[in-house]
C-alpha positions as CSV (number, residue, x, y, z in Angstrom):
1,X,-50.5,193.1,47.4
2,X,-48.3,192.0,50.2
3,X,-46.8,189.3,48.3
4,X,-45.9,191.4,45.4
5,X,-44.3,193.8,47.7
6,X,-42.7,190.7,49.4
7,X,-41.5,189.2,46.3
8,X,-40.0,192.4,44.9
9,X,-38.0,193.1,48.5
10,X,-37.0,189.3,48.0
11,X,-35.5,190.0,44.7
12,X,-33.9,193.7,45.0
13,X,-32.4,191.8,48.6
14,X,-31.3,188.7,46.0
15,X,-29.3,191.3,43.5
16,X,-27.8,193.6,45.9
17,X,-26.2,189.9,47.0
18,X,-25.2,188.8,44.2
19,X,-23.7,192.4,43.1
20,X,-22.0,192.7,46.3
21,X,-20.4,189.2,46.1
22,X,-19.2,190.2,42.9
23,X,-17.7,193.2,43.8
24,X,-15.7,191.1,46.8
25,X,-14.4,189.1,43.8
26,X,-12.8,191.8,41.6
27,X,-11.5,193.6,44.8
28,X,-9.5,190.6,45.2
29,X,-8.5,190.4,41.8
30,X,-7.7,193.5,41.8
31,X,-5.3,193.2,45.0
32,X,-3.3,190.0,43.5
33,X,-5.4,188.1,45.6
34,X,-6.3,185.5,42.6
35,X,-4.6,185.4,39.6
36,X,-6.2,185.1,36.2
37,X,-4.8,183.3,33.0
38,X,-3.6,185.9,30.6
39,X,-6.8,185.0,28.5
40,X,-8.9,185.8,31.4
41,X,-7.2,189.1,32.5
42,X,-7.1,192.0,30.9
43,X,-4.9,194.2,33.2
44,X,-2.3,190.9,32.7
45,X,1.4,191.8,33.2
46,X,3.9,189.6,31.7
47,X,6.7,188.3,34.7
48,X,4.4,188.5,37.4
49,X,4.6,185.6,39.7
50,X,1.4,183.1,41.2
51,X,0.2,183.7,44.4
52,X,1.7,180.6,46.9
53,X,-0.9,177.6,46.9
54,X,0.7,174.5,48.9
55,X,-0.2,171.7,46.0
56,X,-2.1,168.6,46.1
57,X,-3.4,165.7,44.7
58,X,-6.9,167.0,44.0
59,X,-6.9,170.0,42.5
60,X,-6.3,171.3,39.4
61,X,-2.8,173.4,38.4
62,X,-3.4,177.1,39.1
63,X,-3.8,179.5,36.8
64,X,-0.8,181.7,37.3
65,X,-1.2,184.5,35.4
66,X,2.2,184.7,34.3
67,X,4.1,184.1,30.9
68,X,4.4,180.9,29.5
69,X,6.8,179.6,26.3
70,X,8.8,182.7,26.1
71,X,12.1,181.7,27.0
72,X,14.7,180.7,24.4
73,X,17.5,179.1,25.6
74,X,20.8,180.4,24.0
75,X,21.5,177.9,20.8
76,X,24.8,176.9,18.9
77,X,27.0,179.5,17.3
78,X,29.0,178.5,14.3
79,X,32.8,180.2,15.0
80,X,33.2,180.5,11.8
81,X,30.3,182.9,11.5
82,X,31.1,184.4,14.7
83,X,33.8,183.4,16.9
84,X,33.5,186.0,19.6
85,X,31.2,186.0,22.8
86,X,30.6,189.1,24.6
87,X,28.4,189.6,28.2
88,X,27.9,191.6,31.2
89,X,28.4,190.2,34.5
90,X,26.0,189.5,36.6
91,X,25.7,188.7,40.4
92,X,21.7,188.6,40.9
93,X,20.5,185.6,42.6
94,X,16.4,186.5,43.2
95,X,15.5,183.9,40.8
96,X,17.0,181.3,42.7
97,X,15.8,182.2,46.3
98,X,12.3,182.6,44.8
99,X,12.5,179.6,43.4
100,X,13.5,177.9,47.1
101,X,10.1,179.6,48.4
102,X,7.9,178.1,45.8
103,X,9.2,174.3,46.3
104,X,9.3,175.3,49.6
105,X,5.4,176.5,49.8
106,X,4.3,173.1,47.9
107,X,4.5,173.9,44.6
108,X,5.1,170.8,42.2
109,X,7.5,170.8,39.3
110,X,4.4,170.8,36.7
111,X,3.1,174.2,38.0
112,X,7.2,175.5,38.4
113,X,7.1,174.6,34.6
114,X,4.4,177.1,33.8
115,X,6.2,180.0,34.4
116,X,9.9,178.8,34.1
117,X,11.4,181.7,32.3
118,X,11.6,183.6,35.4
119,X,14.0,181.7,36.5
120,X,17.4,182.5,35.0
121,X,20.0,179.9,34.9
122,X,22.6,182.6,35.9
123,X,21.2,183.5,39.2
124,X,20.9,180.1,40.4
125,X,24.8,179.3,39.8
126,X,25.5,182.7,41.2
127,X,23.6,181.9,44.3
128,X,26.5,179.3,45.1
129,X,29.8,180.3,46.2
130,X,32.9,178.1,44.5
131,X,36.4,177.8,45.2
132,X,38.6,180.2,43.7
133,X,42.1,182.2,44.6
134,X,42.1,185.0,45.5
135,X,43.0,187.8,43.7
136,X,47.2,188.5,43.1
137,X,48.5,191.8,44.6
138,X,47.0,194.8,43.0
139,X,44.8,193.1,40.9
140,X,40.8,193.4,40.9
141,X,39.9,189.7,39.6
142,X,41.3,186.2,39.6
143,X,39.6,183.9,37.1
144,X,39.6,179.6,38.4
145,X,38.8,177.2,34.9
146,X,38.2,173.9,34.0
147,X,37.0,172.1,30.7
148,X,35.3,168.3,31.3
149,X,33.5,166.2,29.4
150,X,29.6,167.1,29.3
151,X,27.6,165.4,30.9
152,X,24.6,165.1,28.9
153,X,26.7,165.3,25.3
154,X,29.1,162.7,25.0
155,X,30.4,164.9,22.1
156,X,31.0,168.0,23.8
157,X,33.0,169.3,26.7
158,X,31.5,172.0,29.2
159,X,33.6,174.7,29.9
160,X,33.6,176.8,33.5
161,X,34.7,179.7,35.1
162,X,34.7,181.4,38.0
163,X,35.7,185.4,38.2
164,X,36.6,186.2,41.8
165,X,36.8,189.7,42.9
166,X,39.3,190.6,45.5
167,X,38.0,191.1,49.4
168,X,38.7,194.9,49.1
169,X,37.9,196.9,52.4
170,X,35.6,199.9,52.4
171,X,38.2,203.3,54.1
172,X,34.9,205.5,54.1
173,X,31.1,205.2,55.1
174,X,27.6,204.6,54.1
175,X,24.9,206.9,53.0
176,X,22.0,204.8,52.9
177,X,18.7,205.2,51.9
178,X,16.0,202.7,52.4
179,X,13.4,203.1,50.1
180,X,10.6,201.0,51.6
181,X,7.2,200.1,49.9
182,X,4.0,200.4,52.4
183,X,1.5,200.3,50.0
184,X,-1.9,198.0,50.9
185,X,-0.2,194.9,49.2
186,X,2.7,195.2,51.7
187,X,0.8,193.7,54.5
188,X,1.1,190.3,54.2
189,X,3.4,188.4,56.7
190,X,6.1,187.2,53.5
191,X,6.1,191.0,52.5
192,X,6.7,194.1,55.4
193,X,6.8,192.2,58.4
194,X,10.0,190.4,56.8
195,X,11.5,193.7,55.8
196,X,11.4,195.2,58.6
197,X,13.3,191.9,60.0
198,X,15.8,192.5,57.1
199,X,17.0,195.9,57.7
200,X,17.4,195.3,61.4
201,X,20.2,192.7,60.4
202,X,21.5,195.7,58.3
203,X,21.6,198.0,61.3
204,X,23.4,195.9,63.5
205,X,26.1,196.4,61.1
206,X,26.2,200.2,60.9
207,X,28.4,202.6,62.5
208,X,28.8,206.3,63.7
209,X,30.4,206.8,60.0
210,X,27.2,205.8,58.0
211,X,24.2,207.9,57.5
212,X,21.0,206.5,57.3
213,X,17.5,208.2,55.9
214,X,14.3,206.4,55.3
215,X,12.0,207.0,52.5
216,X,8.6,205.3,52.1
217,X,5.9,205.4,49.2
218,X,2.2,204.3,48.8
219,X,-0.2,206.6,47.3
220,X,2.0,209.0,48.0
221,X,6.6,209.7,49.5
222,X,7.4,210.8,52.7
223,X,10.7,211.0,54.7
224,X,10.5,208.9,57.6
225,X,13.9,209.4,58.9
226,X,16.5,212.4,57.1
227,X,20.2,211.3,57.5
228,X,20.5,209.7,61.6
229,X,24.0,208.8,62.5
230,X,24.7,204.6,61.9
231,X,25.0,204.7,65.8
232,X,21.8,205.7,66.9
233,X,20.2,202.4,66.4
234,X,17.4,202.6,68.2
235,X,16.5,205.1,66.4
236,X,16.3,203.3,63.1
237,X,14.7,200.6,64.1
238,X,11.8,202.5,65.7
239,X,11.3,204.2,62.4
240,X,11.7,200.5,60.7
241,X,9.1,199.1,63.3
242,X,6.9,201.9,62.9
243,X,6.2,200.8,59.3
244,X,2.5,200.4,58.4
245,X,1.0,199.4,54.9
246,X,-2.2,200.9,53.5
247,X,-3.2,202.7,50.1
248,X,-1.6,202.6,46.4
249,X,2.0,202.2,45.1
250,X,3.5,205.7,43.8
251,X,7.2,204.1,42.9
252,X,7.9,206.9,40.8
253,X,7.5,209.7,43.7
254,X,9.3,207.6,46.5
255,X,12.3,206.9,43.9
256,X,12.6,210.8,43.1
257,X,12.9,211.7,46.3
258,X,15.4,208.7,47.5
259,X,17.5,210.7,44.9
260,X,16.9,213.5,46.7
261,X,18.0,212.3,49.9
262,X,21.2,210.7,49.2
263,X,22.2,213.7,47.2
264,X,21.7,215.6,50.0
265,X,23.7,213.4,52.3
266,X,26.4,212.3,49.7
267,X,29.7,210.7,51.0
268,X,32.5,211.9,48.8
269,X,34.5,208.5,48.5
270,X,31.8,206.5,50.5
271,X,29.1,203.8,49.3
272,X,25.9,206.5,48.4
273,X,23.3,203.8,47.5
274,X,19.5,203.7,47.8
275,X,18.3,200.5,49.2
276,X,14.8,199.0,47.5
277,X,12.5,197.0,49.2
278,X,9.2,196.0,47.7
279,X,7.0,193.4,45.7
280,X,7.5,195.4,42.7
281,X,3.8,196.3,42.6
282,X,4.5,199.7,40.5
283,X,1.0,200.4,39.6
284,X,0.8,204.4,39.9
285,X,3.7,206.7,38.4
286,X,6.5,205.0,36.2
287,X,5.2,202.0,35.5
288,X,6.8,200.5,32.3
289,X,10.3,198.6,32.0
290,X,11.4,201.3,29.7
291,X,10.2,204.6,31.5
292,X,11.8,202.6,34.9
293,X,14.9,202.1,32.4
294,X,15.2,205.5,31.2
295,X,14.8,207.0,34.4
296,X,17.6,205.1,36.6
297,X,19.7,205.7,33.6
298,X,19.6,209.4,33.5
299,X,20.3,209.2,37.7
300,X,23.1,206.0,38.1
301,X,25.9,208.5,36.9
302,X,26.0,210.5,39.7
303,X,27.6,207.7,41.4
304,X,24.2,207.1,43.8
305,X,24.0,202.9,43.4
306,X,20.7,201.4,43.5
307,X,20.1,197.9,45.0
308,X,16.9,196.2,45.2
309,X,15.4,193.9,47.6
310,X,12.1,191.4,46.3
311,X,9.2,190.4,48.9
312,X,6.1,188.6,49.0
313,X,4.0,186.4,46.1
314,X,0.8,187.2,44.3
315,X,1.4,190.1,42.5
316,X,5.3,190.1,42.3
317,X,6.8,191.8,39.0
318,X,10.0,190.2,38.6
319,X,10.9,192.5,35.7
320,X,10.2,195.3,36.9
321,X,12.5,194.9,40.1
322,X,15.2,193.2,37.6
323,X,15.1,196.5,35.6
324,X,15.7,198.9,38.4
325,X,18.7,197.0,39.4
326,X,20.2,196.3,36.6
327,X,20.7,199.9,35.6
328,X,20.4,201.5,38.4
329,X,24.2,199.9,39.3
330,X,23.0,197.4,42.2
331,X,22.2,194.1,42.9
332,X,19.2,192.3,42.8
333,X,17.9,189.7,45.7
334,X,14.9,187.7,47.0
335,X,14.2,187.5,50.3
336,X,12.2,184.3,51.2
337,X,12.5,184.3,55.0
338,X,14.7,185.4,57.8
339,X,17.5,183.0,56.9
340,X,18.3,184.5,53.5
341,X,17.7,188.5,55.0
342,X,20.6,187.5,57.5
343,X,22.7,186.1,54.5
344,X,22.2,189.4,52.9
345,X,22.8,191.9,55.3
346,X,25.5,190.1,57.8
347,X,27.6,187.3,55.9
348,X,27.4,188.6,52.5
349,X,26.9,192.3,53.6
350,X,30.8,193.5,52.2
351,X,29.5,192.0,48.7
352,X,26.0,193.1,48.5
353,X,27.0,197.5,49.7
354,X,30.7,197.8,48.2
355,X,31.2,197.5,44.6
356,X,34.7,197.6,43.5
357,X,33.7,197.2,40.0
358,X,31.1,198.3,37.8
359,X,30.6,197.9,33.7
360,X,31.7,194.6,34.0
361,X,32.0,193.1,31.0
362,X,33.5,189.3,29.2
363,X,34.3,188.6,26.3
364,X,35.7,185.0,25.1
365,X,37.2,184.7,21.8
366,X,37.3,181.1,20.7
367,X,39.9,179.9,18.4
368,X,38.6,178.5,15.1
369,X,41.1,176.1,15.0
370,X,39.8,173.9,18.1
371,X,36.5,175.0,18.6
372,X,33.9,175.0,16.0
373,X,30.8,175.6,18.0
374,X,29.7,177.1,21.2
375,X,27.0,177.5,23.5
376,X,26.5,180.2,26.9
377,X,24.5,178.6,29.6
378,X,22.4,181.4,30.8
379,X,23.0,185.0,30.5
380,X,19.9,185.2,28.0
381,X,19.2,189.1,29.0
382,X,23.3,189.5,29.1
383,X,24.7,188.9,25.8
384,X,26.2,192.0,24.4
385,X,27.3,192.8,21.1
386,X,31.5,192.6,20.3
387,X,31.8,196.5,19.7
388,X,30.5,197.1,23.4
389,X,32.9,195.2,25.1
390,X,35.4,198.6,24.3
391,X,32.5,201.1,24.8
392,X,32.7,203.1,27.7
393,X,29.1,204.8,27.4
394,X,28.0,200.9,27.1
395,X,26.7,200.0,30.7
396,X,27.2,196.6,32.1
397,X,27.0,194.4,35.5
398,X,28.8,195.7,39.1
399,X,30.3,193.2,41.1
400,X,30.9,194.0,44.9
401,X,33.3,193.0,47.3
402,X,34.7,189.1,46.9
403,X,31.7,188.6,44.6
404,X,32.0,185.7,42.3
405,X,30.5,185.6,38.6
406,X,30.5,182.0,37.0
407,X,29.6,181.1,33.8
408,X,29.6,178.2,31.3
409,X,29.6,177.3,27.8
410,X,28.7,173.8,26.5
411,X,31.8,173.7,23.3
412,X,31.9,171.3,20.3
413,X,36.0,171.1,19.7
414,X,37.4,169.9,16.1
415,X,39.6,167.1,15.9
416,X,43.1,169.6,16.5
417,X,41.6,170.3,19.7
418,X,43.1,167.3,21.6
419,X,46.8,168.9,20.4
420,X,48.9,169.0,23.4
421,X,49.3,172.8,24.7
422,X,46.7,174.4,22.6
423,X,45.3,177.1,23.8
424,X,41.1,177.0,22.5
425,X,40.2,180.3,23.9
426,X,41.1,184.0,25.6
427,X,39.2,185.3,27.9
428,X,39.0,189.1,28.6
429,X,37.5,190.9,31.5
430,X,37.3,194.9,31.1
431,X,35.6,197.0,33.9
432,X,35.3,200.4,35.7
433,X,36.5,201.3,39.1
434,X,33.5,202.9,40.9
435,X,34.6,206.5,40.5
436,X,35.7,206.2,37.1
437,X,34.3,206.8,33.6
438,X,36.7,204.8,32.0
439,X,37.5,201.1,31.4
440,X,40.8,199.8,33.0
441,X,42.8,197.9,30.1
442,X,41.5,194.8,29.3
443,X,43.3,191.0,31.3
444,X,43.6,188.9,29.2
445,X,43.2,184.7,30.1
446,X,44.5,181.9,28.1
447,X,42.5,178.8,28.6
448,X,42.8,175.1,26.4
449,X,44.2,171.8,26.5
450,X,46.1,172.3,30.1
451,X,42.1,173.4,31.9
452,X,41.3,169.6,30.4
453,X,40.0,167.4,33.3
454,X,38.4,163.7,33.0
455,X,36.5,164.1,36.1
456,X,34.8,166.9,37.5
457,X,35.9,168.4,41.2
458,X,32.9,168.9,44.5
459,X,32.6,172.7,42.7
460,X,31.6,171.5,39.1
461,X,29.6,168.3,39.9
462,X,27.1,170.8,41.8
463,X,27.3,173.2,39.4
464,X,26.7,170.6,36.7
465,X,23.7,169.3,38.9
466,X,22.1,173.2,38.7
467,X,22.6,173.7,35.2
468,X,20.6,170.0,34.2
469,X,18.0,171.6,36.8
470,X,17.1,174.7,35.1
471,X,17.9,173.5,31.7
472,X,14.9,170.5,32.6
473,X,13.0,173.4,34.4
474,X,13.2,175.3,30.5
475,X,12.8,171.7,29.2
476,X,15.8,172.4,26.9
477,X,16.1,171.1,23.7
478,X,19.8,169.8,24.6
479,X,18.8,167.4,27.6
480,X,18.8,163.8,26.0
481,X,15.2,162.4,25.5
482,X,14.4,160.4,29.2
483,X,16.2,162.7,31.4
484,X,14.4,163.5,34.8
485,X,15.1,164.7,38.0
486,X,16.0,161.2,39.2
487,X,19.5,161.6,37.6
488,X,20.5,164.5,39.2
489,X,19.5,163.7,42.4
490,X,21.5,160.7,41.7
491,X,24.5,162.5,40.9
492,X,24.3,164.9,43.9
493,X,24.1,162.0,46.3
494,X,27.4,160.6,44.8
495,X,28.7,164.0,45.8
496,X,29.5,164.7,49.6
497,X,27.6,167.6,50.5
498,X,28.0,167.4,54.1
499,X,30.1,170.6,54.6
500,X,28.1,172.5,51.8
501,X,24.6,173.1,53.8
502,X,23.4,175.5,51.1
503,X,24.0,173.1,48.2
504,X,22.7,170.4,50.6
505,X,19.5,171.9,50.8
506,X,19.1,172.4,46.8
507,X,19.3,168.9,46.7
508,X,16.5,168.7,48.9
509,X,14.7,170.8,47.0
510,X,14.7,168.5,44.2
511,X,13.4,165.6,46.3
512,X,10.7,167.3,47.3
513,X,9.7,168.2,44.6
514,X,10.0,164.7,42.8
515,X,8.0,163.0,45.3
């Protein structure tokens, strides 16, 4: 009798074991701990990015749970079907600096592969400032062009731009609201820690003319700090530092009442703008692109900006942080360590706070005459159809303070192209100033034969170097068959990077990654 009550104990012990070791395993799951393979995982979100796993010899890729084969990379266009390119600017550059963490956490290009359509061309060229004029007197943008030979088509010439906005100086103050994420998957070191670390570079920077309140949400909002003069800094900071992360992610609530806030504090002629710092976890309230979409949309036209600020790995949403920028009239960054938070908030800080331009929109008309086909590098999510270029209800990118916008087109030009003096295209930039509703006449650019250059400057080697990266990292149908890393590292150690430190280290980058 013993041993039958011994052996039942024995068992009962055994499955309340294995039941508990189980549960461990879906709580971890269920936190972002380990990803699953779409296949694998039903509550799968599409642009979600791995958790960080150094790589090695030994083990197999990760499963990523993210989306693979999506991206299609922007094909020919006959200009005789359609001669007529139109886009919204864009100045994001969170793919890039996300993309720096990864390489720099050890992963290898195979597993970068996986999930490459996260990272846009775009925001990688973005990341890197070029060499451009300034602005003339009283106007907004300066536009610095070249056409050279492309580099990986024989046949075709790669044309580049560069719009430069003008250093315009802010006259009135800030009404900021940081709207900071403390929910449970907050806590790692990559994630809160580093935020707080990031908006103590920002409050150096403030003064007795700024306003600053702090919102945060979990499971549920509360107001941490209500409109405390820029001066007080201690202040801040010891609401920043008192930051602690526990429970769910209610984005929706925290987002409402942001609004709430900086309508309450509004600057009339100042930067009002809701700062966002999470890992885009949304699970509880709005949680869909569209309802995020729809939302921002109905509140951006009370001239409250909305920038937002990416943290952490494991169960980042990419998309869902892209979306809240992008109509919510802001910018969108990654923060990967303390370097890039000081970049944001202390060298760049004019750029990333002070728009001088929103609805910014291009549109390049290419003559039929010398160029028969086209291609735009990047700006997949950007293209816009011709009639929105004119309408005013149409939104578009903001660029801030001496931002800079490049953008490429790989062109195949007819045989009248090589006429001395043609002009093969126009370029037109139409935009909004901040407080307007209306578009500010079109400037026009002519651009052709006199742009032609043999051999490309310091400023379009690299950026040739960046576009072969992420077109290999989309393994592009336009790369020729062979082409590897080893030639653009090649190419970018024929280039002297010595007083470029940021392009430097993308060349870096590469190497490790193609050890």
């Amino acid at each position: 009798m013993k041993r039958k009550i011994y052996s039942i104990i024995t068992i009962l012990f055994a499955t309340v074991m294995l039941l508990m070791l189980a549960s461990c395993n879906a709580g971890k799951d269920a936190l972002g701990g380990n990803n699953q393979a779409p296949q694998n995982n039903p509550n799968y979100v599409a642009g979600t990015y791995p958790e960080i796993a150094p790589s090695d010899d030994t083990k197999e890729e990760p499963e990523t749970g993210d989306t693979a084969n999506k991206f299609a990379e922007n094909p020919f266009v006959n200009t005789e079907k359609n001669n007529v390119s139109t886009l919204s600017a864009d100045v994001d550059t969170a793919s890039y600096t996300y993309f720096r963490k990864l390489v720099n956490s050890g992963y290898s290009w195979a597993e970068l592969s996986r999930f490459s359509s996260n990272f846009r061309t775009e925001e990688f060229l973005n990341y890197f400032k070029y060499t451009a004029e300034q602005p003339a007197e009283n106007e907004l943008f300066s536009v610095n062009s070249a056409i050279l030979p492309c580099p990986w088509n024989e046949n075709n010439v790669l044309f580049s731009m560069t719009l430069q906005a003008a250093n315009a100086t802010p006259t009135e103050g800030n009404n900021l609201v940081f709207l900071i994420d403390v929910s449970g998957s907050m806590m790692s070191s990559d994630k809160l820690p580093l935020l707080k670390t990031a908006f103590s570079h920002l409050t150096d920077q403030l003064g007795e003319n700024d306003i600053i309140s702090i919102v945060t949400y979990s499971g549920k909002e509360a107001v941490v700090l209500d409109g405390c003069s820029g001066n007080k800094k201690e202040t801040i900071l010891a609401a920043i530092n008192s930051l602690v992360a526990s429970g769910s992610t209610n984005g929706e609530a925290g987002l409402q009442k942001a609004y709430q806030i900086a309508e309450k504090h509004r600057i009339e002629g100042g930067n009002n703008r809701i700062i966002m710092a999470s890992d885009g976890d949304l699970n509880v309230g709005i949680s869909s692109e569209s309802a995020l979409k729809q939302y921002i949309e109905q509140k951006r036209d009370a001239g409250i900006f909305l920038s937002v600020l990416g943290f952490g790995t494991g169960n980042y949403r990419d998309e869902k942080m892209e979306t809240l920028a992008d109509n919510g009239n802001g910018v969108y960054l990654y923060v990967d360590g303390e370097a890039e938070a000081e970049k944001i908030f202390s060298t760049d800080l004019l750029a990333n706070l002070y728009t001088v331009a929103k609805d910014v929109k291009m549109q390049i008309t290419f003559d039929k005459n010398y160029v028969s086909s086209y291609r735009l590098i990047g700006y997949e999510n950007r293209i816009l159809n011709e009639e929105d270029f004119t309408d005013d209800t149409k939104d578009a990118g903001e660029v801030g303070a001496g931002h800079q916008v490049t953008v490429c087109y790989e062109l195949t030009l007819t045989e009248d192209a090589k006429l001395d003096g043609a002009n093969w295209l126009e370029l037109a930039v139409n935009y909004k100033l901040p407080e307007d509703t209306a578009s500010v006449f079109p400037n026009l650019y002519n651009i052709g034969y006199a742009d032609y250059v043999t051999t490309p400057d310091a400023d379009r080697a690299f950026m040739i170097a960046v576009i072969e990266t992420c077109m290999l990292l989309h393994n592009s149908d336009y790369l020729p068959e062979g082409f590897d890393l080893d030639n653009i590292i090649h190419s970018l150690n024929a280039v002297d990077l010595s007083d470029y430190p940021e392009r430097a280290e993308f060349r870096e980058l590469l190497k490790k990654l193609n050890k």
